[in-house]
C-alpha positions as CSV (number, residue, x, y, z in Angstrom):
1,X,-32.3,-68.1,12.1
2,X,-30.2,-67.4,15.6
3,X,-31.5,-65.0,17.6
4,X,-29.4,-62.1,17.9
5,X,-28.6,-60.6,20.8
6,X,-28.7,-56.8,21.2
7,X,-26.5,-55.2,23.3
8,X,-25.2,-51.2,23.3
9,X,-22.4,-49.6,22.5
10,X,-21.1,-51.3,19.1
11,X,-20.5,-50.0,15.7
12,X,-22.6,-51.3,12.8
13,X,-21.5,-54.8,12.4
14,X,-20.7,-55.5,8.1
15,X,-22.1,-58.4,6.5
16,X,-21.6,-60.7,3.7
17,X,-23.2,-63.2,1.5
18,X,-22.3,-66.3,-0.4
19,X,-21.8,-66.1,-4.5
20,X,-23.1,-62.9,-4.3
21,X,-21.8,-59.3,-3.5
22,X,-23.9,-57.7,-0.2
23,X,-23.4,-54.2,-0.1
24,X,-23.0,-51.8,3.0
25,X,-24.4,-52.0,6.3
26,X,-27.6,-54.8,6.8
27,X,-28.1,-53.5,10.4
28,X,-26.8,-51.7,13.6
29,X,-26.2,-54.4,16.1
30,X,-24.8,-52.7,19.1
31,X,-22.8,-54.5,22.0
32,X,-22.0,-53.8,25.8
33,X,-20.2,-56.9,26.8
34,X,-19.8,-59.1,24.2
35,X,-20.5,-62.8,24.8
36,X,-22.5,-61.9,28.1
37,X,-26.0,-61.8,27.1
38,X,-26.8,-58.9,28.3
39,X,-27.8,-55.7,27.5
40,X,-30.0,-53.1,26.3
41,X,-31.6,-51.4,23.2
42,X,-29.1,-50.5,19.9
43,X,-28.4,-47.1,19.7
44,X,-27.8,-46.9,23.4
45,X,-24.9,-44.1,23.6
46,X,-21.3,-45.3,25.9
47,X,-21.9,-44.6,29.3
48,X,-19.8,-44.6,32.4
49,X,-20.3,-48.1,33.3
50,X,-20.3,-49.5,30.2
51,X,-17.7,-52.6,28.8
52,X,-16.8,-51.5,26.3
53,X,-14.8,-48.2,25.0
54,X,-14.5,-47.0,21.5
55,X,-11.2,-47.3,19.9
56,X,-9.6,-44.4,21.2
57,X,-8.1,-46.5,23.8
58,X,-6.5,-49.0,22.1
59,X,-3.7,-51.8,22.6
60,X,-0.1,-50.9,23.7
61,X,1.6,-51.5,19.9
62,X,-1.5,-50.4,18.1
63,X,-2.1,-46.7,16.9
64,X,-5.2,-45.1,16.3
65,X,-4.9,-45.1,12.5
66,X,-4.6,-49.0,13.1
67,X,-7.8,-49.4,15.4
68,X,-9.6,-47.4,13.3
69,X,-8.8,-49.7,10.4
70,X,-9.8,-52.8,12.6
71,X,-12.7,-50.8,14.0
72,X,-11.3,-52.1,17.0
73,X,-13.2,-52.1,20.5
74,X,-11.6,-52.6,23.9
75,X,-13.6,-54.6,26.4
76,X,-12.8,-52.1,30.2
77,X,-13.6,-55.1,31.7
78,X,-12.4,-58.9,31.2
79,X,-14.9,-60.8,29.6
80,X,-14.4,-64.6,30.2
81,X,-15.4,-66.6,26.9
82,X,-18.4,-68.0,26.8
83,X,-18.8,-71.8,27.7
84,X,-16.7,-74.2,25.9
85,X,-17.8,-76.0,23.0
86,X,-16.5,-78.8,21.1
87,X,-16.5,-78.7,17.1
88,X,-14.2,-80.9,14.7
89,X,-11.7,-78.9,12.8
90,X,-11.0,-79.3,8.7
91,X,-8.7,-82.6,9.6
92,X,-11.4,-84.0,11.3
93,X,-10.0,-83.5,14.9
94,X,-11.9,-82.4,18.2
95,X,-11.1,-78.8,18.9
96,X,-12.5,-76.4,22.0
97,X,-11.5,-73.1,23.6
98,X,-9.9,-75.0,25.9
99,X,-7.6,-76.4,24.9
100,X,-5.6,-73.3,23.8
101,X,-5.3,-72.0,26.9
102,X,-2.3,-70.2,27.5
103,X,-2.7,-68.7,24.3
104,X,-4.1,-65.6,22.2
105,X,-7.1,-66.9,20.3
106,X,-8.8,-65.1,17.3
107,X,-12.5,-65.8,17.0
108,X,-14.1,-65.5,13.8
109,X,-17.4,-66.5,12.3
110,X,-16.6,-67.4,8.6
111,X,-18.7,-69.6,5.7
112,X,-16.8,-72.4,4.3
113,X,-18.3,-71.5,1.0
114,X,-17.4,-67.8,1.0
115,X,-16.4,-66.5,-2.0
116,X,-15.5,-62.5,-1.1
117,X,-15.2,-61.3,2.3
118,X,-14.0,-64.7,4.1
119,X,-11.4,-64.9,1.3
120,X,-9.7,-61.4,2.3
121,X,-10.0,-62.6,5.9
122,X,-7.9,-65.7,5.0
123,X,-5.3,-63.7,3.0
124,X,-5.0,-61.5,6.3
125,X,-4.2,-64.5,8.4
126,X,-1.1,-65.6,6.5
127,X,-0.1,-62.6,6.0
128,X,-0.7,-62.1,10.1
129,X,1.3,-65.0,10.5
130,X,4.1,-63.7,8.8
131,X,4.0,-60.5,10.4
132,X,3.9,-62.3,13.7
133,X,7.1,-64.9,13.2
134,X,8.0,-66.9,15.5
135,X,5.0,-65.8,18.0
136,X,2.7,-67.0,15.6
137,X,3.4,-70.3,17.7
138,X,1.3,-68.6,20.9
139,X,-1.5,-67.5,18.9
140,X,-4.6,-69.2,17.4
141,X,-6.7,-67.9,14.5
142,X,-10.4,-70.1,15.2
143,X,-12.8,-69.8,12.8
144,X,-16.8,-71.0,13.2
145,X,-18.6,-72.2,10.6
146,X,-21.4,-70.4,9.9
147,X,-22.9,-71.7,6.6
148,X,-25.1,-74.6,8.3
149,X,-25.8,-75.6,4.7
150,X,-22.5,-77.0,4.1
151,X,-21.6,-78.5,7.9
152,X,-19.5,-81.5,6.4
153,X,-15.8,-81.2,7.4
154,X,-14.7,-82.0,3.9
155,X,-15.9,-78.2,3.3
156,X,-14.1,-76.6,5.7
157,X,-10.9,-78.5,4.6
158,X,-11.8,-77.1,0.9
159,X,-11.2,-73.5,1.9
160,X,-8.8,-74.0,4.3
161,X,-6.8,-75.6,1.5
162,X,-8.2,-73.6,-1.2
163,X,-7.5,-69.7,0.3
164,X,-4.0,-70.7,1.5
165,X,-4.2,-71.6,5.1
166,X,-3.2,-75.4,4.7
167,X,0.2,-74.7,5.8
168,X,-0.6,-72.1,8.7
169,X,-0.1,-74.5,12.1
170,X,-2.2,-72.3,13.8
171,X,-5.2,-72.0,11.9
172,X,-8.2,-74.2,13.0
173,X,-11.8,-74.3,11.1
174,X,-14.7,-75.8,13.2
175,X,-18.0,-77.1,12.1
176,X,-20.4,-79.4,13.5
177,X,-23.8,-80.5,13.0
178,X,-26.3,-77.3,11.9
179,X,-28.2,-77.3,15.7
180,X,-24.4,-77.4,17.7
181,X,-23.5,-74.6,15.2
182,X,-26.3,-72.6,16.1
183,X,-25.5,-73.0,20.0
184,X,-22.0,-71.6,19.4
185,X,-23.2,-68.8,17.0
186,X,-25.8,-68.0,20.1
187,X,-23.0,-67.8,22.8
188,X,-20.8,-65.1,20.7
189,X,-23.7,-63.2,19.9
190,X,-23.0,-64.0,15.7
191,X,-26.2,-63.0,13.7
192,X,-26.7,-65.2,10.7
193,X,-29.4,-65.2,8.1
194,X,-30.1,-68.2,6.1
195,X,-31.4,-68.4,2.4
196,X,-32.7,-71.7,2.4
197,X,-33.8,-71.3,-1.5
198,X,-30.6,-70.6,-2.6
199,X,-28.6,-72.1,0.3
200,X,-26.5,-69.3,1.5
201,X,-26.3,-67.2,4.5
202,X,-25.3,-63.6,5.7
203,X,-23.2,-63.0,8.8
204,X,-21.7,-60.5,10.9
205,X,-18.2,-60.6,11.1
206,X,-16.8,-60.2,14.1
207,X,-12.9,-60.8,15.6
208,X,-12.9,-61.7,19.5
209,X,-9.3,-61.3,20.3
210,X,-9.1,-63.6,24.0
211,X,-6.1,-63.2,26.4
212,X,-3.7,-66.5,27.1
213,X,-6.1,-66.5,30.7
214,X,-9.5,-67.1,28.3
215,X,-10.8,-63.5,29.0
216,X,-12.3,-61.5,25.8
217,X,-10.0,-58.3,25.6
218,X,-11.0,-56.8,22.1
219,X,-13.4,-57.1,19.1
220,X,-12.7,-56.1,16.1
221,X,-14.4,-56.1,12.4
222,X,-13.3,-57.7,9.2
223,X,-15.2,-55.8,7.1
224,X,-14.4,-54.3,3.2
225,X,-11.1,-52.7,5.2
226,X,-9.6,-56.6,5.6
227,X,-8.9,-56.1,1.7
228,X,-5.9,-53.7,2.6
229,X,-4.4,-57.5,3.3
230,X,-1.0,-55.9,4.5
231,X,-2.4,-53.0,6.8
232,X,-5.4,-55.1,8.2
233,X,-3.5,-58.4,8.8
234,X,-0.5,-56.1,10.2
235,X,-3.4,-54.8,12.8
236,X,-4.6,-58.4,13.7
237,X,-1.4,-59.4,14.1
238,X,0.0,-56.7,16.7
239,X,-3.4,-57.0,18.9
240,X,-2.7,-60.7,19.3
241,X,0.7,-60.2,20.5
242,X,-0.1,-57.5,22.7
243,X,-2.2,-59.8,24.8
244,X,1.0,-62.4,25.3
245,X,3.1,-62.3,28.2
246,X,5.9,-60.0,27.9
247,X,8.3,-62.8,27.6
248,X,6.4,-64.3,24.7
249,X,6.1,-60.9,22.7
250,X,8.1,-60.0,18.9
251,X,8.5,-56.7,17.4
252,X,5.8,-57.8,15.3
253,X,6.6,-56.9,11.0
254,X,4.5,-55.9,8.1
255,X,3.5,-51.7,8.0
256,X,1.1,-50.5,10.8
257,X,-1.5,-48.1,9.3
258,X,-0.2,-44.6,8.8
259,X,-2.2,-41.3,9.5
260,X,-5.0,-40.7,7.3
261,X,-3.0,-37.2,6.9
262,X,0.0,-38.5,5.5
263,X,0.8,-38.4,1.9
264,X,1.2,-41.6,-0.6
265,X,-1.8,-43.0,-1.1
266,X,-2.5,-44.1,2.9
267,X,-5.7,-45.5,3.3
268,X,-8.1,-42.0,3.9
269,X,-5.5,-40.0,3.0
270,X,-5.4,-38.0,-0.7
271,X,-4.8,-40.4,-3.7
272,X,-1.3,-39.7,-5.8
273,X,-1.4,-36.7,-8.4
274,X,-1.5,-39.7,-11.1
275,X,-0.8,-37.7,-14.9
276,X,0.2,-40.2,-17.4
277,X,0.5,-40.7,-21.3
278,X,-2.5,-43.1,-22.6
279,X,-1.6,-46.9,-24.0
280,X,-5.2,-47.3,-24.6
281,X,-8.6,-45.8,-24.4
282,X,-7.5,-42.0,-25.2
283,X,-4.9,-39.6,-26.2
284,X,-2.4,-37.3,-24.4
285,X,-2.1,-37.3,-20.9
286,X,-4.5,-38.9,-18.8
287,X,-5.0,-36.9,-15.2
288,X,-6.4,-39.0,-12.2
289,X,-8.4,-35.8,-11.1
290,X,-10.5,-36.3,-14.4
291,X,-12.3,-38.8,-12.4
292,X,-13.4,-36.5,-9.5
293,X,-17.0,-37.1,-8.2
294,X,-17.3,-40.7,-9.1
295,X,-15.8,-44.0,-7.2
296,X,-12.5,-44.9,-9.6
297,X,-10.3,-48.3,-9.8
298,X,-6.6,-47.9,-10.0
299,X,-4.7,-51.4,-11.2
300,X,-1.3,-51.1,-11.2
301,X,0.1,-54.1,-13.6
302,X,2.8,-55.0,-15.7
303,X,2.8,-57.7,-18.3
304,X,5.8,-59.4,-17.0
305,X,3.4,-60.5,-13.4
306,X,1.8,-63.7,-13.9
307,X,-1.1,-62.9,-11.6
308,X,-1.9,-59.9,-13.6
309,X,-2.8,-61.4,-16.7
310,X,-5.3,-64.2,-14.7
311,X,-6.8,-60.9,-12.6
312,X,-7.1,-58.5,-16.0
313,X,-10.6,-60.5,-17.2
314,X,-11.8,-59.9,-13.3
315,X,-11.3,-56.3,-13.6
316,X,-12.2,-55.9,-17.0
317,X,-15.8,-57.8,-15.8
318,X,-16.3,-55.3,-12.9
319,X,-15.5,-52.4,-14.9
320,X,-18.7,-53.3,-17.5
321,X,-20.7,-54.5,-14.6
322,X,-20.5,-51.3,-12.6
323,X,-20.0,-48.3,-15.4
324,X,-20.8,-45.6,-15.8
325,X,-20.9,-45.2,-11.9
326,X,-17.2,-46.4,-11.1
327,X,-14.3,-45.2,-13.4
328,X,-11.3,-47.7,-14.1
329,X,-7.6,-47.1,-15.2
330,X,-5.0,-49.6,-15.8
331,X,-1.6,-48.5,-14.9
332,X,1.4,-50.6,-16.8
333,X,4.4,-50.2,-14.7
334,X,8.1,-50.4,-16.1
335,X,6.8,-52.3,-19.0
336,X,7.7,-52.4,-22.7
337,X,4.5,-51.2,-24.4
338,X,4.0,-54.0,-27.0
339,X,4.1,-56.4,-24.7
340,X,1.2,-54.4,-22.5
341,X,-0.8,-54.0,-25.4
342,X,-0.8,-57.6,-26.4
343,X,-1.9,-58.7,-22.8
344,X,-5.0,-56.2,-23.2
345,X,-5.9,-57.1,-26.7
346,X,-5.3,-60.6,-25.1
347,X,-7.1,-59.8,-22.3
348,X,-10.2,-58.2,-23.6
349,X,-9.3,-55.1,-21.8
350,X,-11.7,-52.0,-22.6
351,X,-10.9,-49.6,-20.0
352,X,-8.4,-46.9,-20.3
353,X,-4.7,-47.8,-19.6
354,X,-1.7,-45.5,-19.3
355,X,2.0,-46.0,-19.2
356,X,4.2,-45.2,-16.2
357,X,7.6,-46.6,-18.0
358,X,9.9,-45.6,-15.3
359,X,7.8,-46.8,-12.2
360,X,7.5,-43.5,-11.0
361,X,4.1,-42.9,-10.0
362,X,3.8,-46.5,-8.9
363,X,6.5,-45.6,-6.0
364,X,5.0,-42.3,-5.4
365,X,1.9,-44.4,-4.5
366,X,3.9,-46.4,-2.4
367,X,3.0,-50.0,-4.3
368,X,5.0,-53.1,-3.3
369,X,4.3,-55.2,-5.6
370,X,2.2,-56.2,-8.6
371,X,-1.0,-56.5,-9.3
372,X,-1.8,-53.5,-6.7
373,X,-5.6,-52.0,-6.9
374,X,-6.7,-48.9,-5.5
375,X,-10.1,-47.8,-4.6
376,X,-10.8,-44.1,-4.4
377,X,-13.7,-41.6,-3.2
378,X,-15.2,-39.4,-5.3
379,X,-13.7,-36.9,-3.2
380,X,-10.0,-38.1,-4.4
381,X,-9.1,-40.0,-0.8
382,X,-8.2,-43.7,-1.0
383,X,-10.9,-46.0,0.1
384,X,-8.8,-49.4,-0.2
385,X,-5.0,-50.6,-0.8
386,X,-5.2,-54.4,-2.1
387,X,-2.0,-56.1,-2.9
388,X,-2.4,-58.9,-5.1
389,X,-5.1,-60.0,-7.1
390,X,-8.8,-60.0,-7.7
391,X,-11.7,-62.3,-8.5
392,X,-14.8,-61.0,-10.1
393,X,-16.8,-61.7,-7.0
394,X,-13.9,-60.4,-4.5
395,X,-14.4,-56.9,-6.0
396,X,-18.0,-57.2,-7.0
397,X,-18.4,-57.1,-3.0
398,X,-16.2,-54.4,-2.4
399,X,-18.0,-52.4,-5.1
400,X,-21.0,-52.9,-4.4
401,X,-20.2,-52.4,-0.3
402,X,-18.3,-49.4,-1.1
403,X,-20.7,-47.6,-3.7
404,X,-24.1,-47.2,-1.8
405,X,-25.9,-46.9,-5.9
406,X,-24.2,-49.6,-7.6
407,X,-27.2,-51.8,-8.0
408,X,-30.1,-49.4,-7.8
409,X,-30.0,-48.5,-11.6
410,X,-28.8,-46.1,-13.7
């Protein structure tokens, strides 16, 4: 395993594994100026001549719900990139730092085996690229191959083709032989932890965001908060074009992050008043607050969405793998209610499921489309907004990261 550097004033890095679902925080891996080398002891509180600042100061376009989401830090001082590397990308061509100078690159470390975390990251970068438009041109998303287990290129072409990103011009996946890897995983200061018995590995994940002049500006986490795919990849997005040239800058689209105070179902902010008749699993009306104290699962479906009836066994699989400690409710929007009942007899859906026939409640919690999960707090506040659907391992991770005693028995 890669040494890891420790350097001050960092937030706990998030790590993830490979096939199966690590939970929470592995370590507190603390940074001063990332890709430098240097520094001192983790713990080590900001001081006055430190490089880095927490995420109060943020980027011009960026507010501070949005850095907070990103757990975005800004770099005081210009960090040049660490020495150039060559690695060969998932078509098998020569790629380096280099050679995109001029514009701003996104360094990630990501496994090309990845089955949870790497997969929302992925989803974020399309969706970046969308939100970015035509400056999506001037900006790079280069990923690192940390899964030394599975160097061939023919792996990293998988997911790149697998997750989406074979159309996205600007997406580049490196790999190279297991000792170059490790070189490059040394220079940015990635920790990874090999399994060699069951060949996987854990990571930190980490964003470098580096300016057109090949100077690191910001890091930034894509941790269990990259599964809000819309407010995350919305975040990514505006950071990258804040460091282009004022020429080369868009109003950049997709919904910045509101205030954790603001109504709707905003990520930290209260969860909607949901109160609903029952389709299944009860009688009467079925009241949201019922599931106070305990982590709950809100899917938002219809049985007209294809994608709903592929994600339904997924859900229906987390729900028996993490009860009684995390409540679920299906919520059928603007549906006929035959038709939803078929799907969940068809399904093998057991959890409860109510009706919101006129699509009410689904506004009120500001969904844009279906399927649309949320994850709430015992203390009623939303945790995660994921538009789109679910594997079983996709939210066995975010479960498991999210509920620290999933895992440790009833």
């Amino acid at each position: 395993m890669p040494e890891n550097p420790i350097r001050p004033e960092r937030r706990p890095l998030v790590y993830l594994g490979v096939g199966i679902a690590l939970a929470g925080l592995l370590a507190a891996v603390l940074f001063a100026g990332v890709g430098t080398g240097h520094g001192s002891a983790a713990g080590t509180a900001p001081g006055p001549g430190s490089g880095a600042v927490a995420s109060a100061e943020v980027a011009p376009g960026v507010n501070r719900s949005t850095a907070a989401l990103l757990s975005l830090t800004v770099l005081r001082e210009q960090q040049p990139v660490p020495p150039g590397f060559t690695l060969t990308d998932q078509y098998g061509h020569p790629i380096s730092p280099a050679m995109f100078r001029g514009k701003t690159v996104v360094i990630a470390g990501n496994d090309d085996r990845c089955v949870d975390l790497c997969t929302f990251f992925a989803a974020d970068v399309v969706a970046a690229n969308h939100d970015l438009g035509r400056a999506a041109r001037n900006v790079v998303w280069l990923s690192i191959n940390v899964n030394p287990f599975y160097p061939q290129v023919r792996y990293v072409r998988s997911f790149t083709d697998e997750h989406g990103l074979a159309h996205q011009r600007n997406w580049y996946f490196g790999t190279a032989s297991p000792a170059a890897l490790e070189k490059v995983w040394q220079r940015y200061g990635f920790y990874v932890q090999l399994d060699h018995r069951n060949r996987t590995v854990v990571h930190s994940a980490e964003l470098f965001f580096v300016s057109p002049s090949g100077h690191e500006r910001y890091v930034a986490e894509f941790g269990a908060p990259a599964a809000n795919t819309a407010l995350f990849a919305h975040g990514m997005a505006q950071v990258a074009n804040d460091l282009l040239p004022a020429s080369e800058r868009v109003h950049v689209g997709g919904p910045a992050t509101p205030a954790s105070t603001a109504g709707g179902a905003t990520v930290g902010a209260p969860a909607p008043p949901i109160a609903l008749r029952y389709l299944q699993g009860g009688q009467g009306t079925f009241r949201l607050s019922r599931f106070r104290g305990h982590y709950s699962v809100v899917d938002f479906f219809s049985s007209t969405c294809v994608v709903c009836r592929t994600e339904m066994p997924a859900l229906e699989r987390a729900y028996r793998f993490s009860r009684p400690k995390v409540d679920f409710v299906g919520v059928d929007v603007a549906d006929r209610p035959g038709a939803a009942r078929a799907l969940l007899a068809r399904t093998g859906v057991t959890y409860p499921v109510v009706s919101d026939p006129t699509g009410s409640t689904a506004g009120a919690a500001r969904i844009t489309g279906l399927p649309f999960t949320l994850l709430v707090s015992p203390s009623g506040r939303v945790l995660i907004r994921h538009p789109g659907g679910f594997t079983a391992e996709q939210l066995d991770f975010l479960l498991e990261g999210e509920v620290p005693s999933l895992g440790t028995g009833p």
